[in-house]
N, C-alpha and C positions, 0 to 999 in steps of 0.2 A: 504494500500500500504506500502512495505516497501522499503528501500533501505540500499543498501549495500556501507560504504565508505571504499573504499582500498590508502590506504597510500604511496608511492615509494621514496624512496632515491636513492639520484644520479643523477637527474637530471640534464641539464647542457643545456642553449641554441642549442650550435651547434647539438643536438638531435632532436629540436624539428620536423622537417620534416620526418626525421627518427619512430617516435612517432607516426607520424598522421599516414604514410603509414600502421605502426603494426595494431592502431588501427581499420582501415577501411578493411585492406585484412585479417585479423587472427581473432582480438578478438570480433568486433562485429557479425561476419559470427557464430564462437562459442556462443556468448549469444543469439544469435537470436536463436537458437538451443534446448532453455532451455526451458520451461514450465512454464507459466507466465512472461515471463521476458516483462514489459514493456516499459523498454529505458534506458539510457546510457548516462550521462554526464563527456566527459574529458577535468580536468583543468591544468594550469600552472601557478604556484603563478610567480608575479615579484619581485623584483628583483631575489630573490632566487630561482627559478626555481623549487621550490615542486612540483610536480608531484601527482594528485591524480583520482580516477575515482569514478562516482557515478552507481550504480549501480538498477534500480527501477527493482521491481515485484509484481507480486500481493497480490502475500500472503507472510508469516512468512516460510510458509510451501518449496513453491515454492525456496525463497530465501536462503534457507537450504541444499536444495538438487543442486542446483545450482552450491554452494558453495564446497560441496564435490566433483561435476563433473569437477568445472574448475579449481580447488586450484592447482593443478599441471603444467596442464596445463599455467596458469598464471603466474607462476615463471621460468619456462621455455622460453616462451616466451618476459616477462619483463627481466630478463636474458641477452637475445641475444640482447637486446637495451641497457646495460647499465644501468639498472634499477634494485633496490631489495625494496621486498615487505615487508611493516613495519609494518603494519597493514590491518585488514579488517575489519570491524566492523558492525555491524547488527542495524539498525536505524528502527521505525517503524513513516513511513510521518503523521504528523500531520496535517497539510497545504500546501496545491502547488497549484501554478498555476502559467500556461505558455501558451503562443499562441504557434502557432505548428510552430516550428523551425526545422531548418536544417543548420551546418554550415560542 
């Protein structure tokens, strides 16, 4: 498994509802879209408000091609929220484990 972490500046409280909307109606509908993509964690540091998203898929392979499909798309988007992408970085999971969550 690998994951992808993407970096955001700009973050600011008064966004965060703004945030969750993007992420439920735009960006998740787009990764579900992808080939292998296995899930999706987005955080908010406090007090500082960092902004980042995790990104799971199955393979190296998958998470590459992914990457080429939505890297536009996600600056366009993150964008229009007040958000710029600082990074994205390519992780391969050594260990996980979670119960099945939904927030």
């Amino acid at each position: 498994m690998y994951v992808r972490l993407v970096s955001f500046s700009g973050g600011s409280a008064d966004m965060r509802d703004s945030w969750v909307q993007t992420i439920q109606d735009t960006a998740l509908p787009a990764m579900r879209g992808q080939e292998g993509f296995a899930g999706y964690v987005g955080l908010m540091g406090k007090p500082d408000h960092q902004v980042k998203g995790l990104l799971f898929f199955d393979t190296e392979e998958n998470a590459e091609a992914a990457e080429r499909a939505l890297q536009e798309r996600r600056r366009e988007v993150t964008g229009g929220v007040g958000l710029t992408v600082e990074s994205a970085d390519l992780y391969e999971v050594l260990a996980m484990e979670m119960e099945s969550t939904r927030v």
